[in-house]
N, C-alpha and C positions, 0 to 999 in steps of 0.2 A: 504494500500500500504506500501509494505518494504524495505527499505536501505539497497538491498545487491547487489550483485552482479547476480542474477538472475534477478531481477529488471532492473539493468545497460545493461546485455546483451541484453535481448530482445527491449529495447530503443535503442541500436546502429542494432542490425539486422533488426528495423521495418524500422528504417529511412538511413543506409548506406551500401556499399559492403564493404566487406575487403582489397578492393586494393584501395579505396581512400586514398587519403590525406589528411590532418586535420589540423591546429591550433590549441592550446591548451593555454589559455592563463592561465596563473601565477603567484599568488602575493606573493603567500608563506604561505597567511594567513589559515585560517582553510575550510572556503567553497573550493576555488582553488585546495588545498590538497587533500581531499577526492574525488574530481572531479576526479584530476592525480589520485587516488588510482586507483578508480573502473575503468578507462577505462584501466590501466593496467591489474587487474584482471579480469579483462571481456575477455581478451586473444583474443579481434577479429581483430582490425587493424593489419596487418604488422609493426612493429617494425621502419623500415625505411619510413614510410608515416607517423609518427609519430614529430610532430614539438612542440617544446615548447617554448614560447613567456613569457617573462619577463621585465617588464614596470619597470625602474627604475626612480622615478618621484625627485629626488634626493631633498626632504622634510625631512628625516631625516636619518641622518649621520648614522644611524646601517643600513640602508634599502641595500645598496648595501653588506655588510656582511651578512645579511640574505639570498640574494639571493645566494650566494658563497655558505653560509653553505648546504643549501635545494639540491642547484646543485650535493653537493659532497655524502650527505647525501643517497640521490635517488639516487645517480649514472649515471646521466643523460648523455646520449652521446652528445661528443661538436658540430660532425655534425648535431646535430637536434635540437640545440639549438640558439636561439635568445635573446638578450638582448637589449634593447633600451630604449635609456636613453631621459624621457622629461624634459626640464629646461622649467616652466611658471611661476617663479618669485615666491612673496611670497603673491601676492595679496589673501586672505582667499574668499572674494566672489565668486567671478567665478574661483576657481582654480578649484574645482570638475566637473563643465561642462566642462571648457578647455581641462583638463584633460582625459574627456571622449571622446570630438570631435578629441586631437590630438592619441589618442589609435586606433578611429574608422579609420583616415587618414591611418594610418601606417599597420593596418591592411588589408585595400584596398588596400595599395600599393604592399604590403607580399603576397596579393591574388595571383594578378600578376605574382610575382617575381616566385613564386612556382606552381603555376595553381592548385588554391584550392581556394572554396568559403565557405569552410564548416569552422565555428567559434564554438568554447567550450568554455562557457563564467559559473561562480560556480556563479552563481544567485539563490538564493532560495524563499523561500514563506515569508519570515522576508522581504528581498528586494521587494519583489512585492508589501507588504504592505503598505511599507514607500514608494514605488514612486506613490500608488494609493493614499496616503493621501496628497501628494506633491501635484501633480496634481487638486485635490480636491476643498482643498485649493485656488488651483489658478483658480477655476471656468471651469478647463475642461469640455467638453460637453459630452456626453454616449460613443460617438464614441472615443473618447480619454481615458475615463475610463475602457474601454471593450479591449481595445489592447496594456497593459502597456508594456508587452517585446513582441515590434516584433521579428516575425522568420525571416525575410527577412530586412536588411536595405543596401539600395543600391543594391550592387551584391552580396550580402554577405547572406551566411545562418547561421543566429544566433541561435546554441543550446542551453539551457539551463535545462539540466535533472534533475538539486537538487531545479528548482520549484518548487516541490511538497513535499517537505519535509523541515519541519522549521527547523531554527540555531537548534536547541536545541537537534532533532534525528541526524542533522548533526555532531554536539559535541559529540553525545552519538557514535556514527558509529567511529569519528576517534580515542575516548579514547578507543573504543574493541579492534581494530584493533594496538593501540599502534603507533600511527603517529606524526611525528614530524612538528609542523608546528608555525607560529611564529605571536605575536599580532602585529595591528598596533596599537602604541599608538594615532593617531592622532584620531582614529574612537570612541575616546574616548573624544576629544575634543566639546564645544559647540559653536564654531567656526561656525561650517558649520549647514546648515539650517539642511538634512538631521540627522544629528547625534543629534541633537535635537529633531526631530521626534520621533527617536528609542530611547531614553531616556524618550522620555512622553508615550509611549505606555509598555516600560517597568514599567512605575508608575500608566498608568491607562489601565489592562487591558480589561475591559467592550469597554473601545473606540477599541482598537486593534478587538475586536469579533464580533464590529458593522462594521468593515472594511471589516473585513474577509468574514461574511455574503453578503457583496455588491458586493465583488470580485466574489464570485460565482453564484449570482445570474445574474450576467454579461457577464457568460461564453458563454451564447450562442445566441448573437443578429447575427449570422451571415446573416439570412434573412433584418436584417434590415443597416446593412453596407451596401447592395446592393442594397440597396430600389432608390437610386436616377437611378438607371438603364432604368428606366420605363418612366424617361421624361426627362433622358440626353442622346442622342445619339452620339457616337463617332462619328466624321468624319474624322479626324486624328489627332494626338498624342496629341496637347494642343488645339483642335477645336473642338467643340459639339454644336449641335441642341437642342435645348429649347425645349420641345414639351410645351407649352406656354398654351394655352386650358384647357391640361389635367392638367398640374399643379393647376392653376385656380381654377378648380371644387373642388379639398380638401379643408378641412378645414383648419386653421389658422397654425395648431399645426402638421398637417400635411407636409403643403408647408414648414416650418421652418426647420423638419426633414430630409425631400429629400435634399435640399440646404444645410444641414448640412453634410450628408452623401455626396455629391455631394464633398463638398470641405474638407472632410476627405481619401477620398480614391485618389484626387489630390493632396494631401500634399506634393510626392516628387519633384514636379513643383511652390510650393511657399516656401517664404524665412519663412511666419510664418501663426498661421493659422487666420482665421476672427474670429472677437467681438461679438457677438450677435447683436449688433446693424448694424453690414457688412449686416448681413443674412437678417438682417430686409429690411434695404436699398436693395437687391438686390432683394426683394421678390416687392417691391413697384414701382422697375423702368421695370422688367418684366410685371408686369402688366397691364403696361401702353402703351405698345410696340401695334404696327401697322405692320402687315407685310407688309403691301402695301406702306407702307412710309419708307424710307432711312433715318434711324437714329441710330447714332451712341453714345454709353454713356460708362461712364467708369465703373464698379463695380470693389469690392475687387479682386485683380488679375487680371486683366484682363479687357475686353473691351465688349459688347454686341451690335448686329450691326443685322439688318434685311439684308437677302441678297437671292433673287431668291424666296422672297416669304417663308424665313426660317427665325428665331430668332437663332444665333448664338452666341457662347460666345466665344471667343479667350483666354487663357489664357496667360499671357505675364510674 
């Protein structure tokens, strides 16, 4: 696969018409750049459906001069342009996720304002490594490991075309092309957990090709995201029947899966997701259930309650 603009077009003609609208978000730096290149060179959007979003997180004092410069540089029209400025203090821990959830806010709000769900976010395959190892790390489950950048969060359809291609043809792509674009010094910091990541994969790359391997060998559990389908049935939007029996009859490793995928694909209804020990507990108080007897217990999320002769799960 190749970083042109042949590439670029046939990615915006499989997934959009040309009279959409778009967000374009902007940091200035080198991925975001090449982004703005190719959907300009790809010649398909209309010009005036064309919006460009610029996050000024105001961490360092060049960063709004950057964006000034890039504006004037590309020549960007002021009608289609967006600037938005986040102040979240100088806390270093959680500034990167803040940072991310109040981007993700503003951008939900911009959906609105404009009537457009479609997002162009320069994420590449460098990124997807470091959030799979993040992840990792913290004990994610398959299902968690197998869908690092959603397409869809909330109303929003999240693009991301430069995941397929590393920093490193990205760098090559914007030095052919002769582009201007500008470093953040902070992504050089070992401040943040993240940029420690990318600094130890940059020193060991055997680890970085063990990651890589898993990412792809990942790509396609889609049969098995939906696997809880078969013994959870809907009955409306946070209430589903147990099929309680048939769960039962799997084995261990099994029932653990379904409940997994069960409470992976309801993730937009809880504030976080269950422990392995949640799953365990939920596997051990279904079990136990009576449909003929009126009881009522609480599991992670929610509540499970016999009712008409069903096992039901509310989630709350």
């Amino acid at each position: 696969m190749h970083l042109n603009k042949k590439f670029f077009f046939n990615y915006l003609q499989k997934n959009f018409s040309p009279n959409q609208k778009v967000l374009i978000s902007l940091s200035c730096g080198l991925d975001s750049t090449v982004l703005y290149y190719l959907i300009l060179q790809a010649d398909f959007f209309k010009s005036k459906n064309l919006f460009y979003v610029f996050f000024d997180h105001q961490k360092r004092a060049e960063g709004k001069y950057e964006i000034l410069q890039f504006i004037q540089h590309y020549k960007i029209p002021k009608k289609n342009l967006i600037i938005n400025k986040i102040n979240l203090g100088q806390n270093k821990n959680s500034f990167q996720k803040n940072a991310r959830q109040a981007r993700h806010l503003y951008f939900l709000k911009l959906s609105k304002t404009l009537k457009t769900k479609e997002i162009f976010l320069g994420h590449h395959f460098d990124d997807l490594k470091e959030s799979y190892f993040l992840r990792k790390i913290q004990s994610s489950n398959i299902f968690g490991l197998s869908n690092i950048f959603n397409e869809q969060i909330d109303s929003l359809n999240i693009h991301r075309p430069l995941v397929y291609f590393t920093k490193d043809k990205i760098r090559s792509y914007a030095k052919k092309n002769k582009l201007l674009w500008f470093e953040d010094r902070s992504n050089f910091e070992l401040d943040y957990t993240r940029n420690k990541v990318r600094h130890y994969f940059s020193l060991n790359s055997n680890a970085a090709k063990v990651i890589e391997r898993e990412i792809v060998s990942l790509n396609d559990i889609e049969i098995v995201k939906k696997f809880y389908t078969n013994f959870f049935f809907k009955i409306s939007n946070q209430k589903f029947e147990i099929k309680v029996n048939q769960l039962m009859n799997l084995n261990k490793t099994l029932q653990i899966l379904v409940v997994q995928s069960f409470y992976y694909n309801s993730r937009l209804f809880l504030k976080k997701q269950p422990r392995f020990e949640n799953i365990l507990n939920f596997i051990k108080i279904i079990s136990s259930f009576k449909k003929d007897i009126f009881i009522k217990r609480s599991v992670f999320g929610g509540k499970i309650a016999s009712f008409d002769k069903k096992i039901c799960l509310n989630l709350t």
